[in-house]
TORKOL-4160 file (C-alpha; in steps of 0.2 Angstrom, whole numbers, padded with zeros to 4 digits, m for minus):
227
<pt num="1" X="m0048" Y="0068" Z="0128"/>
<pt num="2" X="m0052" Y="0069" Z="0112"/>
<pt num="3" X="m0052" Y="0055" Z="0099"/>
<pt num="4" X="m0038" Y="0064" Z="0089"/>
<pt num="5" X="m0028" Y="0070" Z="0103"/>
<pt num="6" X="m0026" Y="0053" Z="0109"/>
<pt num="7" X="m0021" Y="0048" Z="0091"/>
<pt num="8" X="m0008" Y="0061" Z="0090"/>
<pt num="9" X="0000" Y="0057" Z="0108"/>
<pt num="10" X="m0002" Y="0038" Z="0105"/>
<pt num="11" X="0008" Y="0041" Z="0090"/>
<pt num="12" X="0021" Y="0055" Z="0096"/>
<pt num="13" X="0025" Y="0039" Z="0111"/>
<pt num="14" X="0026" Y="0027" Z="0099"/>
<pt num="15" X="0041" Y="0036" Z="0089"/>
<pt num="16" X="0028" Y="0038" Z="0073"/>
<pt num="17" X="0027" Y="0055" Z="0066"/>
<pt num="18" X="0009" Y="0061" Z="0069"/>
<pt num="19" X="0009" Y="0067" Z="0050"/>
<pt num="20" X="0013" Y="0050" Z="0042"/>
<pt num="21" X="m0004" Y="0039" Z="0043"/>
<pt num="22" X="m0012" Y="0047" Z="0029"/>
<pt num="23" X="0004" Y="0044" Z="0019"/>
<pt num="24" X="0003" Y="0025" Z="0025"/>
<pt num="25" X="m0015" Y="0023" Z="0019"/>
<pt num="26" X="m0012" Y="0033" Z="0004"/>
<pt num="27" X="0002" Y="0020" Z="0002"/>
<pt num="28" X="m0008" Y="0004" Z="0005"/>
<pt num="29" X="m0020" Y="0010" Z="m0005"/>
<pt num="30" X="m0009" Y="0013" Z="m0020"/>
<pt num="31" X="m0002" Y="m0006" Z="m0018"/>
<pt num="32" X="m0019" Y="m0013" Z="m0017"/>
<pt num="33" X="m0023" Y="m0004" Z="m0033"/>
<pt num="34" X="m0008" Y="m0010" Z="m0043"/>
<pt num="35" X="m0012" Y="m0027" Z="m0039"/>
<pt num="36" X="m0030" Y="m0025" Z="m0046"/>
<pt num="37" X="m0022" Y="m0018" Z="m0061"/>
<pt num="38" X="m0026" Y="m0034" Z="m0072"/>
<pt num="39" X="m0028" Y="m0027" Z="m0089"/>
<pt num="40" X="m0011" Y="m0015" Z="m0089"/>
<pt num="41" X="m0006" Y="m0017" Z="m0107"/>
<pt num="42" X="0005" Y="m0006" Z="m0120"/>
<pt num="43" X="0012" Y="m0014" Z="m0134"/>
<pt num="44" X="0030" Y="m0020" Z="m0132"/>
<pt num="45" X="0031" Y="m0010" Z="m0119"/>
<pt num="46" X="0037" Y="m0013" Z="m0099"/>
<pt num="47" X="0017" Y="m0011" Z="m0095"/>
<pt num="48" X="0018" Y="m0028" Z="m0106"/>
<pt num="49" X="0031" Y="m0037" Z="m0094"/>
<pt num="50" X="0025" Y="m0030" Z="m0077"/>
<pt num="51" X="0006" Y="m0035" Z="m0083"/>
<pt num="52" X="0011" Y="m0051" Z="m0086"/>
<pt num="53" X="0018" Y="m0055" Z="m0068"/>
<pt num="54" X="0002" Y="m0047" Z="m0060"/>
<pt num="55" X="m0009" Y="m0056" Z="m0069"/>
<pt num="56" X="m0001" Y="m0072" Z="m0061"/>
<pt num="57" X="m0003" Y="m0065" Z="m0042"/>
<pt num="58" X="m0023" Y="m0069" Z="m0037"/>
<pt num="59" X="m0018" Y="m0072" Z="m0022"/>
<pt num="60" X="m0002" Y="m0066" Z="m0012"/>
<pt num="61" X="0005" Y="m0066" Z="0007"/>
<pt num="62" X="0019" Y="m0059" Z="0014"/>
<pt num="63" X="0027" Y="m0053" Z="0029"/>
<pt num="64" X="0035" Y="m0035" Z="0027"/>
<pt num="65" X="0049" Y="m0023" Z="0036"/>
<pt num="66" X="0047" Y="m0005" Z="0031"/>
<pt num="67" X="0056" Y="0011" Z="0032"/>
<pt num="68" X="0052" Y="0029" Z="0029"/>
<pt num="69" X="0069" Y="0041" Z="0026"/>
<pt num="70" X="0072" Y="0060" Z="0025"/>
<pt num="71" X="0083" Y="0062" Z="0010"/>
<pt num="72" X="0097" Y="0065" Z="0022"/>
<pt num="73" X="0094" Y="0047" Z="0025"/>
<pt num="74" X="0088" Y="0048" Z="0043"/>
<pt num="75" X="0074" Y="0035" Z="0046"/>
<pt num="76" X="0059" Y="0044" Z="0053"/>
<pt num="77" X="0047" Y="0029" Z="0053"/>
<pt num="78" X="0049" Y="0008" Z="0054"/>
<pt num="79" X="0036" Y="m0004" Z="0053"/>
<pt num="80" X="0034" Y="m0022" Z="0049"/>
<pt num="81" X="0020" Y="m0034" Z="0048"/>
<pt num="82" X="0011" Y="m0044" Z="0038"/>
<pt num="83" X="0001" Y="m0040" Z="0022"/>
<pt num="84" X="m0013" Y="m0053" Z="0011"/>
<pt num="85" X="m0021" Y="m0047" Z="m0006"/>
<pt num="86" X="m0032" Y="m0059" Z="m0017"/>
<pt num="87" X="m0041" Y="m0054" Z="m0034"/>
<pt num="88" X="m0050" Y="m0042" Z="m0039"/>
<pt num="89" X="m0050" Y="m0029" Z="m0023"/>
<pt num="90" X="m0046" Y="m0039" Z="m0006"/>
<pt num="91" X="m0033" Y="m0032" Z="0004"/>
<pt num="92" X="m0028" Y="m0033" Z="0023"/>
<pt num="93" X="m0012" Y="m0023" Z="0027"/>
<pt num="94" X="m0007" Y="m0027" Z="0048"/>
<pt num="95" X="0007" Y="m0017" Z="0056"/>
<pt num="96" X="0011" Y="m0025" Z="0071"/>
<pt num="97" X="0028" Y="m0013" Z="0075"/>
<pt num="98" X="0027" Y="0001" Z="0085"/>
<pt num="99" X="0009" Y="0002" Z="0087"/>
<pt num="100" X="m0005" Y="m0012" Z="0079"/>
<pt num="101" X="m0015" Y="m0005" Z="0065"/>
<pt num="102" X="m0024" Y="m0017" Z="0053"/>
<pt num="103" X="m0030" Y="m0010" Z="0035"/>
<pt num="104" X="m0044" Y="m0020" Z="0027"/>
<pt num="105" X="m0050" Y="m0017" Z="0011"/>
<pt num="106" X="m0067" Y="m0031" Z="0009"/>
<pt num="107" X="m0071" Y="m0021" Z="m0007"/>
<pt num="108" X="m0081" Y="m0009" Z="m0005"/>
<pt num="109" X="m0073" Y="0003" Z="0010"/>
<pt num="110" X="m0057" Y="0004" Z="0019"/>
<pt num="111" X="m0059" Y="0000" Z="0038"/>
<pt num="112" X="m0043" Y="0007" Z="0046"/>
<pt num="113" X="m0043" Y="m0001" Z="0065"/>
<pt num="114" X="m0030" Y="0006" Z="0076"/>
<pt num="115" X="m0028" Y="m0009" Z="0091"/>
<pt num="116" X="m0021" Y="0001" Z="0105"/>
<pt num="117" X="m0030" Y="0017" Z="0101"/>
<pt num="118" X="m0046" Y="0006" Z="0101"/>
<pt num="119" X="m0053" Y="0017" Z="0087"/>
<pt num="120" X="m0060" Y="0009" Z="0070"/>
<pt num="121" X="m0060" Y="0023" Z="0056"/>
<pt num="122" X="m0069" Y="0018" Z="0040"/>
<pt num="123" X="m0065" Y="0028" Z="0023"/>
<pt num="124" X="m0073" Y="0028" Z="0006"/>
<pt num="125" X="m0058" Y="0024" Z="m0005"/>
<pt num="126" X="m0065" Y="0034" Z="m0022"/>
<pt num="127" X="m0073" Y="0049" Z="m0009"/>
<pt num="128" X="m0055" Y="0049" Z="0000"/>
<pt num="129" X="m0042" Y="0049" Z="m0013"/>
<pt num="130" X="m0050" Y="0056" Z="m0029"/>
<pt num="131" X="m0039" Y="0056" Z="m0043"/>
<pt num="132" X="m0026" Y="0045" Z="m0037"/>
<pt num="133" X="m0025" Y="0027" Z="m0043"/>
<pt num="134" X="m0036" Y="0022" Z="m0031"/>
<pt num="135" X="m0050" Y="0025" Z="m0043"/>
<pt num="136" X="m0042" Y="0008" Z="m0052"/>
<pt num="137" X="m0052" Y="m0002" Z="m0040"/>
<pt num="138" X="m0065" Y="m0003" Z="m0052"/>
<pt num="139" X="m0053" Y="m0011" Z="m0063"/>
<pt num="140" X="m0050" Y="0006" Z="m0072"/>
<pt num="141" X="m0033" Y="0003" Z="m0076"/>
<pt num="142" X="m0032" Y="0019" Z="m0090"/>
<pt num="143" X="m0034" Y="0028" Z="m0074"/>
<pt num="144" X="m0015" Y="0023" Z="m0068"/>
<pt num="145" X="m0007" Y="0027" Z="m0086"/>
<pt num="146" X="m0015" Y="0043" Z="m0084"/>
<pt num="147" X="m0006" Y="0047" Z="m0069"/>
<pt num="148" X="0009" Y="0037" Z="m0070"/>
<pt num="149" X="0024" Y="0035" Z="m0083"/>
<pt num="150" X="0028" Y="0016" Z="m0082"/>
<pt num="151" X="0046" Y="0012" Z="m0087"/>
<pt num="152" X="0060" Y="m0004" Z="m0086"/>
<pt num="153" X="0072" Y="0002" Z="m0071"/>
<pt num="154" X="0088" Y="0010" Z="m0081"/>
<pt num="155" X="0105" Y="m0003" Z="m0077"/>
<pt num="156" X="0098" Y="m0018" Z="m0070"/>
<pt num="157" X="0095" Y="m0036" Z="m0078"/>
<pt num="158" X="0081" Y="m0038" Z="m0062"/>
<pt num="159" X="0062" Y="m0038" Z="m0067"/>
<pt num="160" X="0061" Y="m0021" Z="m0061"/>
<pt num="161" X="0050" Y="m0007" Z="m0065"/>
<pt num="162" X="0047" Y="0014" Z="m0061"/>
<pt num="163" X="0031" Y="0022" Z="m0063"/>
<pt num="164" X="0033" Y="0041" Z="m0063"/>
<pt num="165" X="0019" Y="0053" Z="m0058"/>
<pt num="166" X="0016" Y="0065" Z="m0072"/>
<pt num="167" X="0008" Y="0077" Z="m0060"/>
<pt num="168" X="0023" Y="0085" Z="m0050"/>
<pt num="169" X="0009" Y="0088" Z="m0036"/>
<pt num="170" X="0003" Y="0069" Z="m0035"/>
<pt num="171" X="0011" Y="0063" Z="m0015"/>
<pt num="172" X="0018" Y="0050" Z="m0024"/>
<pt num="173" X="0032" Y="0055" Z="m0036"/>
<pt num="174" X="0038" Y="0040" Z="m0041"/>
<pt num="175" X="0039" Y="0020" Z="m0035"/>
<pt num="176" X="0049" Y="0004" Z="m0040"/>
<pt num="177" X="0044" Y="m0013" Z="m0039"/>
<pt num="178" X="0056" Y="m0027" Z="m0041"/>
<pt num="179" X="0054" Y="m0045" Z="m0044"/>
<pt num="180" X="0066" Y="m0059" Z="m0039"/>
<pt num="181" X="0060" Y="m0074" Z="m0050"/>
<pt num="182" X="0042" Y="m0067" Z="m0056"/>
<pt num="183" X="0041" Y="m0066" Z="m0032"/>
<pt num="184" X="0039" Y="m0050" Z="m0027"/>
<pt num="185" X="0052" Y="m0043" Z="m0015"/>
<pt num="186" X="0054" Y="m0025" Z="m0014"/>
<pt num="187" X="0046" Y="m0008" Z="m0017"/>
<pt num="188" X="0052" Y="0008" Z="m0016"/>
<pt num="189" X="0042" Y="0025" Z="m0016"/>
<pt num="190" X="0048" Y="0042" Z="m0016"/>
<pt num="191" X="0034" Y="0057" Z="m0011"/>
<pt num="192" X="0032" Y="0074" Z="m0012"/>
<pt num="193" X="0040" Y="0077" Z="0006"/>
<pt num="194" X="0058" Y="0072" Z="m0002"/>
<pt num="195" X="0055" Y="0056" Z="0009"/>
<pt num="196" X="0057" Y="0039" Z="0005"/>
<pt num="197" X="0049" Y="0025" Z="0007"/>
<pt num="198" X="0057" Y="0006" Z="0007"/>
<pt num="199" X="0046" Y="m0009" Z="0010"/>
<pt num="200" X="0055" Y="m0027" Z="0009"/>
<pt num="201" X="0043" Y="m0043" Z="0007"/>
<pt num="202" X="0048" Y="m0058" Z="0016"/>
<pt num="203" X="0040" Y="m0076" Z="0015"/>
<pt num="204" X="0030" Y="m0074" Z="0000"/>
<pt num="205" X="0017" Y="m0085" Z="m0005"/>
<pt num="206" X="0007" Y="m0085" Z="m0021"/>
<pt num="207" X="m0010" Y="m0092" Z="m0028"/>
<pt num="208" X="m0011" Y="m0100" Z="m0009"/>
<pt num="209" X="m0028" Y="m0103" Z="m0003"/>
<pt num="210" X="m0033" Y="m0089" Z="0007"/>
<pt num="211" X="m0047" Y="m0090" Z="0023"/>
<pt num="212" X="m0060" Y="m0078" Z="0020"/>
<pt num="213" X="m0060" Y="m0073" Z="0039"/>
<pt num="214" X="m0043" Y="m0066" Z="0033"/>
<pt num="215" X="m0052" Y="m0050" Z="0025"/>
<pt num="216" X="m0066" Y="m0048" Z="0037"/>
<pt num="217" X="m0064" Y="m0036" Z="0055"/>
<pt num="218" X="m0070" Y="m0043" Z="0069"/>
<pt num="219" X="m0069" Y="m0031" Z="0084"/>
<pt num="220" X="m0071" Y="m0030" Z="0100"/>
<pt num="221" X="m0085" Y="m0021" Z="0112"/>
<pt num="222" X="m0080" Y="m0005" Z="0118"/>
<pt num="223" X="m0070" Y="0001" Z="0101"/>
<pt num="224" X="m0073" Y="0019" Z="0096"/>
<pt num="225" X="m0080" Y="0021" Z="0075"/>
<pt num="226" X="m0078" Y="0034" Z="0063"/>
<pt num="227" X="m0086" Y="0038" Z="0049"/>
């Protein structure tokens, strides 16, 4: 059997739609770029007041739920697991439920490990996702407000903030992040599939001292790699 057959069946028994990892990358790979986003800056604008919590977060930790809604609201997807970020571009996203996949970011590539497919993809992020905001991890951040449209959320005394893409083809048309006391606890991300996309965080830590065996994949013989 094929290497992507067996994905796509593995998935399809899981109850994960074969057509949403991309979109989870994509996703992972648009948070790890925010939080690289250290010089985001307009004057007395909302880039001012989200700047200035990001630039407090070097490191963070958390433990996430997520789901992924039609916009009938039928849930098509639910995940949850644990993420770890720490300045400039270190990032390790691990979904434990349904199916184990780890996302590592050790700054140069992305290793994408699926556990019980056995299968280890590596991607270059720049190659991959072109114009999206991925290019930021360079620390381009004139790349995001090129893209995206970042606003205070309308009715709402929570630190809470919208960026709007300003291409209506970008997969991502818009996402809020909200803050409960300068902590992260939620995001929410709308795509171009009329699907959304809710993602609580749980058991935040910030600035904690992280292990550098955090961000590094170790695996074991017999695990199938593409390139």
């Amino acid at each position: 059997m094929s290497i992507k057959l067996k994905e796509v069946m593995h998935r399809f028994r899981r109850g994960r739609p074969p057509c949403l990892p991309k979109y989870y990358l994509k996703r992972t790979v648009f948070i790890l770029c925010l939080f690289s986003a250290t010089n985001l800056y307009a004057e007395g604008s909302a880039e001012d007041s989200l700047a200035a919590l990001l630039s407090n977060y070097h490191t963070l930790q958390a433990q996430f739920t997520e789901q992924t809604l039609t916009n009938n609201g039928e849930v098509v997807a639910s995940t949850n697991g644990d993420i770890a970020f720490q300045r400039p571009d270190l990032f390790r996203w691990y979904t434990v439920s349904p199916s184990r996949q780890l996302i590592i970011n050790s700054g140069q590539k992305l290793a994408i490990y699926d556990v019980d497919l056995e299968q280890v993809t590596y991607k270059d992020v720049d190659e991959q996702y072109g114009a999206t905001p991925a290019l930021l991890l360079s620390g381009n951040v004139a790349k995001l407000k090129q893209h995206y449209t970042i606003k205070a959320c309308a009715n709402t005394a929570a630190n809470c903030y919208q960026l709007s893409a300003k291409d209506s083809n970008d997969v991502f048309r818009r996402l809020t992040i909200r803050f409960n006391n300068a902590v992260l606890s939620s995001m929410t991300i709308d795509n171009n599939l009329d699907q959304t996309t809710k993602i609580q965080f749980n058991a935040v830590k910030i600035n904690a001292n992280l292990p550098s065996s955090l961000f590094k994949l170790n695996l074991p013989a017999g695990v199938d790699v593409v390139q």
